[in-house]
Rosetta silent file (secondary structure, phi, psi, omega in degrees, C-alpha in Angstrom):
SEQUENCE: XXXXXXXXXXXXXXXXXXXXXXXXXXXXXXXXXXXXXXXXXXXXXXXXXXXXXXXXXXXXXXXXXXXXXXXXXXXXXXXXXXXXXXXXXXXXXXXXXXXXXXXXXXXXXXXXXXXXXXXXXXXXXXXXXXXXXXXXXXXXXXXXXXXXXXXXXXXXXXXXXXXXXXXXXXXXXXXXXXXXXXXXXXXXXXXXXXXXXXXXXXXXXXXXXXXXXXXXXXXXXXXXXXXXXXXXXXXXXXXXXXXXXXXXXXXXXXXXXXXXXX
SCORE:     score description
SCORE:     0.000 S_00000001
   1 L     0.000  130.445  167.900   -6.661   88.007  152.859 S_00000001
   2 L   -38.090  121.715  142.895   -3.681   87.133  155.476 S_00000001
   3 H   -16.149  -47.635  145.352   -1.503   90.346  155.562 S_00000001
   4 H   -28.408  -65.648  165.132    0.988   87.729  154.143 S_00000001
   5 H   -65.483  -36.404  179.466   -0.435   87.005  151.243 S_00000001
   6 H   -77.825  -14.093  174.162   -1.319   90.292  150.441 S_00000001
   7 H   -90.500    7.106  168.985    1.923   91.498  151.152 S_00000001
   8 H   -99.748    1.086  162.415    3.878   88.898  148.665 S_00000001
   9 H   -97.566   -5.367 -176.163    1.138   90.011  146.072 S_00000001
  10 H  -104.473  -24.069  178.211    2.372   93.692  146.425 S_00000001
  11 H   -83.095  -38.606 -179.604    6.024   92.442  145.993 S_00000001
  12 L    82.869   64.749 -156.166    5.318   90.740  142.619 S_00000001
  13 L  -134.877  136.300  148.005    8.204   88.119  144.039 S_00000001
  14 L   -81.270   53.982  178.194    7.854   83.807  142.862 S_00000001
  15 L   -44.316  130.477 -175.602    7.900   83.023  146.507 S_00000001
  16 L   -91.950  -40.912 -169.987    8.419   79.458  147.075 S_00000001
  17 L  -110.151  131.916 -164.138    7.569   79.451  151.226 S_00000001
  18 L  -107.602  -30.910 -175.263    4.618   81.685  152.230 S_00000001
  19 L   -56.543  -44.017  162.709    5.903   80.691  155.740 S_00000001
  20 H   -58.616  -23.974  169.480    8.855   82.529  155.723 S_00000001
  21 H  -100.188   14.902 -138.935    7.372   85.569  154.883 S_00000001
  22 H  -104.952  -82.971 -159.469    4.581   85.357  157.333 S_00000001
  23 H   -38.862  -65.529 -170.716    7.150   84.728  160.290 S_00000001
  24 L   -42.589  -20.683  173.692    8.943   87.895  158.803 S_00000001
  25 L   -99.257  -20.175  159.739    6.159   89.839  159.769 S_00000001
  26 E   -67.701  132.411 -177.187    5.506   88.484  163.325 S_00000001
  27 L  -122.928  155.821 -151.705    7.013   91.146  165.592 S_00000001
  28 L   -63.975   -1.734 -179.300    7.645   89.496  169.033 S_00000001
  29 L   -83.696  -38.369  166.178    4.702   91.529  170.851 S_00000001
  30 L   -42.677  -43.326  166.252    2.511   89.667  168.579 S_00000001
  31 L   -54.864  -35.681  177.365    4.230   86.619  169.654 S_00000001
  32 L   -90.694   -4.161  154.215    3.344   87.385  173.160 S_00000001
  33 L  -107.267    1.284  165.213   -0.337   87.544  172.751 S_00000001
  34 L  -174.088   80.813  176.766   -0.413   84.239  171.085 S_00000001
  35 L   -45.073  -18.162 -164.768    2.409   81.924  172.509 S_00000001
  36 L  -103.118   32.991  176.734    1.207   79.225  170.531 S_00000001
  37 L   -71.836  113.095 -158.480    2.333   80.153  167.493 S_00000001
  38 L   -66.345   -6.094 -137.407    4.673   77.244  165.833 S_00000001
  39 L  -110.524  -39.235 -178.426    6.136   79.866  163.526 S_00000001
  40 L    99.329  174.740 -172.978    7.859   82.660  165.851 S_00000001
  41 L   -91.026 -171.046 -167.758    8.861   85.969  165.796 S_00000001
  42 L   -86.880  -21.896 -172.593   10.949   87.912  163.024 S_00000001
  43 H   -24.962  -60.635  126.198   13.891   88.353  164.627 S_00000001
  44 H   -11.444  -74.664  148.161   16.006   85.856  163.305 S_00000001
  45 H   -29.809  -68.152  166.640   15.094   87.031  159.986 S_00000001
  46 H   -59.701  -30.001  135.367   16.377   89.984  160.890 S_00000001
  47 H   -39.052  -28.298  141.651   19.412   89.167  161.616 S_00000001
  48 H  -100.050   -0.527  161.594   20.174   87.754  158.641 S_00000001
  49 H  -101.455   -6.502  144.387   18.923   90.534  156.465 S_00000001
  50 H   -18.504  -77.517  173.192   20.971   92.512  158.372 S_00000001
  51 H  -100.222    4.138  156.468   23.784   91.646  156.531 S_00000001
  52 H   -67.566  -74.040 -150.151   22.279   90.947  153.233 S_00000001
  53 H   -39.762  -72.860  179.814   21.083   94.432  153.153 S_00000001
  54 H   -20.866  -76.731  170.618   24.488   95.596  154.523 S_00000001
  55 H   -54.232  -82.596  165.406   26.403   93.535  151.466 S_00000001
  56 H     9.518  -74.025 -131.766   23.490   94.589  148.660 S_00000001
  57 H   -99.243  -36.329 -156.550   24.093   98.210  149.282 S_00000001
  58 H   -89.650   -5.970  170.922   28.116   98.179  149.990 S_00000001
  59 H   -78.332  -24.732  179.455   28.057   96.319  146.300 S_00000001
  60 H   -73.749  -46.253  176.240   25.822   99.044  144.987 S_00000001
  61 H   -70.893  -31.966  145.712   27.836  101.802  146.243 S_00000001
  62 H   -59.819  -34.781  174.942   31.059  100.364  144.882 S_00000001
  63 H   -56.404  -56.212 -173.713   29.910   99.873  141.500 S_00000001
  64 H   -61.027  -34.356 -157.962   28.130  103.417  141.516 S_00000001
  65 L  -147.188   84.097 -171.388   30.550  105.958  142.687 S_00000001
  66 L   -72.526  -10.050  176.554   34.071  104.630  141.413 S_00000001
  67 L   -94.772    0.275 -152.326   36.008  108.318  142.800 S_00000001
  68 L  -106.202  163.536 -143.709   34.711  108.005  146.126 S_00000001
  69 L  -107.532  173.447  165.547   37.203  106.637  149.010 S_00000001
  70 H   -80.384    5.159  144.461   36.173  104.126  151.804 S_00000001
  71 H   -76.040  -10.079  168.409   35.224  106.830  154.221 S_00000001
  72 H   -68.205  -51.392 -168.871   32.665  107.986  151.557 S_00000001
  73 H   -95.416  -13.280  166.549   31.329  104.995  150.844 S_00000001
  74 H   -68.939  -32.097 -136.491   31.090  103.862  154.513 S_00000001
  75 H   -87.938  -63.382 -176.431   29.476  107.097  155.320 S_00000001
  76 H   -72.663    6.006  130.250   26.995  106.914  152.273 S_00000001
  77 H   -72.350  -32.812  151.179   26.134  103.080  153.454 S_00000001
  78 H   -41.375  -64.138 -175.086   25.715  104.511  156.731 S_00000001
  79 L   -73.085  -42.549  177.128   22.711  106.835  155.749 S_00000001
  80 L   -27.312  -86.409 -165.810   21.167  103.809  153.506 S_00000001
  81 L   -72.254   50.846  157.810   21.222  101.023  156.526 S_00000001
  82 L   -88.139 -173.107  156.605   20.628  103.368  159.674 S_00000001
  83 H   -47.864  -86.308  159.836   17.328  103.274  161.183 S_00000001
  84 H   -32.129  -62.706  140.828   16.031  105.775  159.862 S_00000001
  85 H   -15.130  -77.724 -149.733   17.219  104.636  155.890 S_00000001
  86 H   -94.726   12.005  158.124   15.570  101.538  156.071 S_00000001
  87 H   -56.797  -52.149 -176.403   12.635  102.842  157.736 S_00000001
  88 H   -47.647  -36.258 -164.019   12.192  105.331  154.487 S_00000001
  89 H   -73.024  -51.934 -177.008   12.233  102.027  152.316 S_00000001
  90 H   -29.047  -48.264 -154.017    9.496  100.273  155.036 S_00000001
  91 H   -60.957  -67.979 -169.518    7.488  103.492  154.401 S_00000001
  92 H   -30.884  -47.097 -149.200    7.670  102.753  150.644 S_00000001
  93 L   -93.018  -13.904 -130.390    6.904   99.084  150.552 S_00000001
  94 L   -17.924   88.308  178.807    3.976  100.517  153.327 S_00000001
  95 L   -53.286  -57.787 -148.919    5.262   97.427  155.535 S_00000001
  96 H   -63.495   -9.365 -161.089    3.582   98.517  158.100 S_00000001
  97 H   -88.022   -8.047 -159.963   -0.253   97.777  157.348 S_00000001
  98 H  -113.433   18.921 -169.756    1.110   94.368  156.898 S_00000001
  99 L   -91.416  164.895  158.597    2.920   93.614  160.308 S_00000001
 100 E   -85.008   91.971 -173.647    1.679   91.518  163.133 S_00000001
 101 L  -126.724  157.601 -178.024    1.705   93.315  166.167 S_00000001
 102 L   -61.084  159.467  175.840    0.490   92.853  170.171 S_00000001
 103 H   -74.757  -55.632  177.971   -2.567   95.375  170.638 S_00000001
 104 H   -32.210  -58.798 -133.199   -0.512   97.254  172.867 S_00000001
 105 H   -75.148  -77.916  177.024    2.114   97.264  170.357 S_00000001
 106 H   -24.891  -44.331 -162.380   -0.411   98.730  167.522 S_00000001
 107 H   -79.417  -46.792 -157.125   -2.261  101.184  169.788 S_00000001
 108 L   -76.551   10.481  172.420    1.121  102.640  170.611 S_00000001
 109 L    62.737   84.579 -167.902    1.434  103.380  166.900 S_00000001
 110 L   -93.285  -47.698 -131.135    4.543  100.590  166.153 S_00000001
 111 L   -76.592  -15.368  139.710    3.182   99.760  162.897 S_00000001
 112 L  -109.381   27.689  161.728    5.009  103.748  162.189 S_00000001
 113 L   -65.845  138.654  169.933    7.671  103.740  164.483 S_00000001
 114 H   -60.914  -41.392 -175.129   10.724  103.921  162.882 S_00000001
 115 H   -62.550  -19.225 -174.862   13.101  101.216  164.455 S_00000001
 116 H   -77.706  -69.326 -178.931   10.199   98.988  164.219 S_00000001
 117 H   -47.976  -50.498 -156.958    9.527   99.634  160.264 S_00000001
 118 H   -87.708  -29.610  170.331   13.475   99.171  159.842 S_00000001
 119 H   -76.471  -26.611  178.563   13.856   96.082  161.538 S_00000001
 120 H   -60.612  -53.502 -168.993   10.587   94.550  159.947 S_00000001
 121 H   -64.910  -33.190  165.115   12.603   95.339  156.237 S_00000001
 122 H   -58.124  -22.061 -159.513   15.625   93.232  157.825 S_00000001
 123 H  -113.197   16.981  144.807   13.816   90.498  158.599 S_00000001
 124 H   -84.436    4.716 -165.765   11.889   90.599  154.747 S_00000001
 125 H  -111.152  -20.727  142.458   14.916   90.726  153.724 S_00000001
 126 H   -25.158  -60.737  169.703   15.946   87.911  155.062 S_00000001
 127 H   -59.765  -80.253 -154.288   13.150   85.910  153.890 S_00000001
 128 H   -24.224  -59.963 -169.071   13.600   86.953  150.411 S_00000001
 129 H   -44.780  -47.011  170.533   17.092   85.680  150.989 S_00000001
 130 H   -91.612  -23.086  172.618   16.743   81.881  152.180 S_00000001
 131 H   -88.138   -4.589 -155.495   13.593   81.532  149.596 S_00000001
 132 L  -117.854  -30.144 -167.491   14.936   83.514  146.465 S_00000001
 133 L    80.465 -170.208 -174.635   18.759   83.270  147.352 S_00000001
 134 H   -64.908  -52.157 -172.334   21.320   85.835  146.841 S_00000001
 135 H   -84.391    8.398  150.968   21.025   87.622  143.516 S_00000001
 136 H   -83.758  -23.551  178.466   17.355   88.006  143.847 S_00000001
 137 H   -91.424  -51.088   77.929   17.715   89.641  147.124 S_00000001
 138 H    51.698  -49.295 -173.978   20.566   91.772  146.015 S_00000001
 139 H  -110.544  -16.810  169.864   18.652   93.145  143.026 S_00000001
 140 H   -80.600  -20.774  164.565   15.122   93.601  144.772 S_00000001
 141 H   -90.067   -9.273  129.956   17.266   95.777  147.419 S_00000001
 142 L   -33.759  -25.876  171.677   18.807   97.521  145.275 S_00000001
 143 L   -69.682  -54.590 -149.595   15.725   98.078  143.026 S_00000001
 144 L   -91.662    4.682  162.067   14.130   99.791  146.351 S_00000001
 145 L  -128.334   33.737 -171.414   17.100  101.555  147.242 S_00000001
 146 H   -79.502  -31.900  166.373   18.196  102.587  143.758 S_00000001
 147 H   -93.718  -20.798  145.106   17.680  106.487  144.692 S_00000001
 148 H   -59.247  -21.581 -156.816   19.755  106.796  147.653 S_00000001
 149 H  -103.554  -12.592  144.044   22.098  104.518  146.074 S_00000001
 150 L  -126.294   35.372  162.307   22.776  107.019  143.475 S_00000001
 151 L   -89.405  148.169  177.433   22.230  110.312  144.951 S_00000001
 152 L   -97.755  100.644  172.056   25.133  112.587  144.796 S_00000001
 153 L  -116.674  141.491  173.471   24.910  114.256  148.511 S_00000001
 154 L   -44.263  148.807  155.738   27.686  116.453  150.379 S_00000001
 155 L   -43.564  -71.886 -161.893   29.293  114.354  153.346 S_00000001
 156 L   -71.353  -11.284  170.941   28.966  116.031  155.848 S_00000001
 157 L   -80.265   -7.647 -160.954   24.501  115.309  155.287 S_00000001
 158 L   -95.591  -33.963 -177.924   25.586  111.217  155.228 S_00000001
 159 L   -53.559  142.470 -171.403   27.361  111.789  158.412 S_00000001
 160 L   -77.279 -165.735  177.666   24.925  110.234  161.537 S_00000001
 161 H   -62.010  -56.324 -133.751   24.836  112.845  164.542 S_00000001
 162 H   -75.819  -35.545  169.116   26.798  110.364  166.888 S_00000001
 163 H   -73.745  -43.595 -167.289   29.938  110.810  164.065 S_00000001
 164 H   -68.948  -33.548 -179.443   29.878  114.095  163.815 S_00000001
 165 H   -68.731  -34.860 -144.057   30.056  115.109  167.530 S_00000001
 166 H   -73.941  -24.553  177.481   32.550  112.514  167.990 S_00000001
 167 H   -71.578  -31.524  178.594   34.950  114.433  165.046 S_00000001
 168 H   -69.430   -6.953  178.373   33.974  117.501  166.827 S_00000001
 169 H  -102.498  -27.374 -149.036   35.138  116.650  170.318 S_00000001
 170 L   -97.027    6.517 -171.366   37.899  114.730  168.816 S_00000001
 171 L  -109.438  -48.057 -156.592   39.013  118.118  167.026 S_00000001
 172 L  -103.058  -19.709 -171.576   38.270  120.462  170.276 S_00000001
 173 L  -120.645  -63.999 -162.953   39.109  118.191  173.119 S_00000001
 174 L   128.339  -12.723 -151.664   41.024  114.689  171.600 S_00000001
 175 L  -110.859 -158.128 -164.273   38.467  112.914  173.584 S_00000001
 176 L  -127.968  106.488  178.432   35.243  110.999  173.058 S_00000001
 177 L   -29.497  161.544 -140.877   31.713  111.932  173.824 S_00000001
 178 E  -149.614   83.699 -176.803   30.855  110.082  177.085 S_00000001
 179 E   -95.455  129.214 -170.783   27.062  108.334  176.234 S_00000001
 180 E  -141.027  141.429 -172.397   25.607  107.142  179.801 S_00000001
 181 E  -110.560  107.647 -174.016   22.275  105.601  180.395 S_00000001
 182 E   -57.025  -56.016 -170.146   19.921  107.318  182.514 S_00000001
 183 E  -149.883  154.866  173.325   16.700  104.969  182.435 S_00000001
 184 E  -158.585  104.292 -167.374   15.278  101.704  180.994 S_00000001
 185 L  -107.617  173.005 -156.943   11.646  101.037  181.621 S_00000001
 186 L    22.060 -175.627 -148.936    9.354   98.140  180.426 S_00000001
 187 L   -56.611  152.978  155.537    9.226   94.460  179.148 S_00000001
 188 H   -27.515  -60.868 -125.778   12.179   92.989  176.998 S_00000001
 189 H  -117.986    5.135  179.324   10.393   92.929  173.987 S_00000001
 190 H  -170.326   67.639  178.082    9.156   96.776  174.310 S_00000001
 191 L   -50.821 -166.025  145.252   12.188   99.002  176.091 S_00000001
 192 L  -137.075  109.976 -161.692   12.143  102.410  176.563 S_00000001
 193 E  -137.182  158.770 -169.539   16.235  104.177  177.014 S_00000001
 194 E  -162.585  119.536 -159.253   16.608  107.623  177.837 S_00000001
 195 E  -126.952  110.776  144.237   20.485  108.095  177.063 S_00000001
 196 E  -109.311  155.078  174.953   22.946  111.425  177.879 S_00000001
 197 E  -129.634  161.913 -133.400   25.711  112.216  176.597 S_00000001
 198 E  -134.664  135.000 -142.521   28.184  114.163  178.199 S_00000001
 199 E  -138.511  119.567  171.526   30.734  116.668  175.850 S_00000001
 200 L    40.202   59.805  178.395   34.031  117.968  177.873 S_00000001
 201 L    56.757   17.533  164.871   32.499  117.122  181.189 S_00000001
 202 E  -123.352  132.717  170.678   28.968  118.762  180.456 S_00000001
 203 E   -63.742   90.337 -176.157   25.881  117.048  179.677 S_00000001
 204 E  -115.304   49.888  170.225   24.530  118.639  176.328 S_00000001
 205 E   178.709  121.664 -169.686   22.496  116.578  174.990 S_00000001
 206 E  -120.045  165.871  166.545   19.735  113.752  176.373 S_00000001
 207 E  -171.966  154.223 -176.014   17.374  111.304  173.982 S_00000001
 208 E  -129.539  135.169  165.350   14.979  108.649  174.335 S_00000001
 209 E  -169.404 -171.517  178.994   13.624  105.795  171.725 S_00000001
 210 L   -66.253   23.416 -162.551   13.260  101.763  171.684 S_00000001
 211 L  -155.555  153.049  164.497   16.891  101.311  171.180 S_00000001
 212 H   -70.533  -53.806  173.327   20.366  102.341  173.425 S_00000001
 213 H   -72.170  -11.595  178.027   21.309  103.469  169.353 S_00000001
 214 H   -80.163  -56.569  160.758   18.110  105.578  168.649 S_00000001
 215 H    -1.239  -65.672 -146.841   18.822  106.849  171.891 S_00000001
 216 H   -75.943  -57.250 -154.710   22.483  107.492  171.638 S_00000001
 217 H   -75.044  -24.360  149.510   21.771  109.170  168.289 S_00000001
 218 H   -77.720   17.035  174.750   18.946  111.785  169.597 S_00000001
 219 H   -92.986  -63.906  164.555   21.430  112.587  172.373 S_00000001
 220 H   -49.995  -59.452 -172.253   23.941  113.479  169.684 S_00000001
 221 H  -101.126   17.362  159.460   22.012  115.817  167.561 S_00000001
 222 H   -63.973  -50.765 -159.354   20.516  117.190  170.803 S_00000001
 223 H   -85.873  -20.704  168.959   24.119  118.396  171.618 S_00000001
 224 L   -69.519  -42.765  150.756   24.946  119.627  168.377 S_00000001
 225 H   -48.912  -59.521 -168.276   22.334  122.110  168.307 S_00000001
 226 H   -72.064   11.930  170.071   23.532  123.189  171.647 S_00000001
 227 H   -75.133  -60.001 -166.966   27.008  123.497  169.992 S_00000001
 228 H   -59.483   -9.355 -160.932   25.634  125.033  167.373 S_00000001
 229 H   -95.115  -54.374  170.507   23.810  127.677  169.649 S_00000001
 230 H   -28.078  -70.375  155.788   26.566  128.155  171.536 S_00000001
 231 H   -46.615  -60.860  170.735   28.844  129.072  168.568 S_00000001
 232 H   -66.524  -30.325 -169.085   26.548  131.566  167.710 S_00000001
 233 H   -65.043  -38.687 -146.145   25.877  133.394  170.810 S_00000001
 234 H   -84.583  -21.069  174.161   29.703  133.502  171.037 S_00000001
 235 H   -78.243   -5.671 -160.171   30.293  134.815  167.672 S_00000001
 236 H   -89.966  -57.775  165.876   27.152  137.275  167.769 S_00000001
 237 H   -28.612  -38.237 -150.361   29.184  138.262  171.383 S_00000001
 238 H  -113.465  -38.912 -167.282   32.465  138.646  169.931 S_00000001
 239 H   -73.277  -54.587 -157.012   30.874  140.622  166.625 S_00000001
 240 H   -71.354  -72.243 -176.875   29.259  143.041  169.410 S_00000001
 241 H   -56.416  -39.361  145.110   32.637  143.923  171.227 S_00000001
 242 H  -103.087   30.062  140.651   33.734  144.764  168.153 S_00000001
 243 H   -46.996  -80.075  147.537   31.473  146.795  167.269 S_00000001
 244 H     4.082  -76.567  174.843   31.988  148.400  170.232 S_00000001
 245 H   -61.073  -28.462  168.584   35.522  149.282  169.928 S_00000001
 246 H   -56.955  -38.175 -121.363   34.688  150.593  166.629 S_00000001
 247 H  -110.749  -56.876 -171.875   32.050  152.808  167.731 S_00000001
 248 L   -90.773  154.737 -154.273   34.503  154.779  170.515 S_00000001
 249 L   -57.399  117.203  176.440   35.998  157.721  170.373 S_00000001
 250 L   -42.612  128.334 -167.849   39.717  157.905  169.436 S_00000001
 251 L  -107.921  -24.527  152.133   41.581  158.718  172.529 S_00000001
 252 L   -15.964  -30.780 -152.816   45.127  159.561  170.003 S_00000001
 253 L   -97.076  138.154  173.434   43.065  162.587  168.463 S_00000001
 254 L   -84.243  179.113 -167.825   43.997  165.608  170.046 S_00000001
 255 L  -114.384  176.038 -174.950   41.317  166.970  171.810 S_00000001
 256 L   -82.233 -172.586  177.820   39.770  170.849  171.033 S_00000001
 257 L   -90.353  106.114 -154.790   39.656  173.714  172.986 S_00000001
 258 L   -75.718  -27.152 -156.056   36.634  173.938  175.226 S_00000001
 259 L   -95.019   -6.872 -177.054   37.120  177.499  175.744 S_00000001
 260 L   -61.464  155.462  172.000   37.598  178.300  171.774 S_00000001
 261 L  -133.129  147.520 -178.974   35.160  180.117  170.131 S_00000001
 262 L   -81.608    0.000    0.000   34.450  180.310  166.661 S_00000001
């Protein structure tokens, strides 16, 4: 069976175009071992499930959590649609057995990289979208993201890395983490970025992935460990001297009489 077919028999979807979901499944290395494909890569698709997803989810999270402010609900849309988020869904759906990828592409284990899994669910989502229309696409992402979209989690886990250092420099300095891009090796269609970022004129943090944002964002929670490390040494430091100062001898006290005897 075509990976196609079998994956629109695992959605339990009345799919009108078999084409669309095919193409949704070409990823462009695939495309590049076999130019002569009339159908093309997913890309496109993704791009327009992009913001399907994006609307789906910011409709879910208004209905569901009627106290929470728009920094809440951007935050908690944030962890949904990252990378990571709609990788977790890919995982679910397990997209990956069903993508079309270059042998390189395959070997190099794509079919469970994340940015790869998360772009593949934009561009099903997509499909869904031009064969099913809106409120079918709307309620099948929402079906598959129905337990993120009502867990109640603290803030500060929804925040990505890349916000939190920036409130944390923007608290300690005023200024703005400083992300600069070291290296970018191989083909278009298979990058490599190796990103630092740079925190009150010191580099604490470096990362690498397919993306300038996977990048960016293992750069970020590079440097926040070394915040957090940091913070500790200084308070474990600061705890120690006074200790210290407890620990010596009162100089106020008078002192005895060496020569007394008892």
């Amino acid at each position: 069976m075509h990976p196609a077919d079998a994956l629109i028999e695992r959605l339990g979807l009345p799919v009108r175009d078999r084409d669309l979901f095919e193409q949704a499944l070409i990823h462009s290395s695939w495309l590049h071992e076999h130019p002569d494909s009339v159908l093309g890569h997913n890309e496109r698709l993704e791009f327009l499930g992009d913001a399907v997803v994006s609307l789906a989810v910011s409709e879910a999270l208004y209905r569901r959590h009627p106290a929470d402010d728009e920094g809440v609900l951007s935050a908690r849309r944030a962890s949904i649609v990252s990378t990571p988020g709609l990788a977790r869904l890919a995982v679910r759906l397990e997209l990956g057995q069903f993508l079309l990828l270059g042998e390189g592409e395959s070997q190099r284990g794509g079919r469970v990289r994340p940015s790869l899994l998360a772009s593949a669910f934009e561009a099903l989502v997509g499909a869904i979208y031009l064969d099913l229309g809106w409120e079918a696409s709307r309620d099948w992402i929402q079906e598959q993201a129905g337990e993120e979209l009502s867990a109640d989690i603290a803030l500060s886990t929804l925040k990505s890395p890349k916000s939190r250092l920036q409130e944390h420099t923007q608290r300690t300095t005023g200024d703005r983490p400083l992300y600069r891009l070291v290296d970018a090796v191989g083909p278009d269609h298979e990058k490599h970025f190796l990103i630092e970022v740079e925190v009150d004129g010191r580099v604490l943090g470096t990362g690498e992935g397919s993306s300038r944002r996977i990048a960016e964002t293992q750069a970020a929670a590079v440097a926040l460990e070394a915040i957090r490390r940091e913070r500790a040494a200084a308070k474990a430091a600061r705890q120690a001297s006074e200790a210290g100062r407890d620990d010596a001898p009162d100089e106020s006290a008078p002192a005895g009489d060496p020569d007394s005897r008892s």
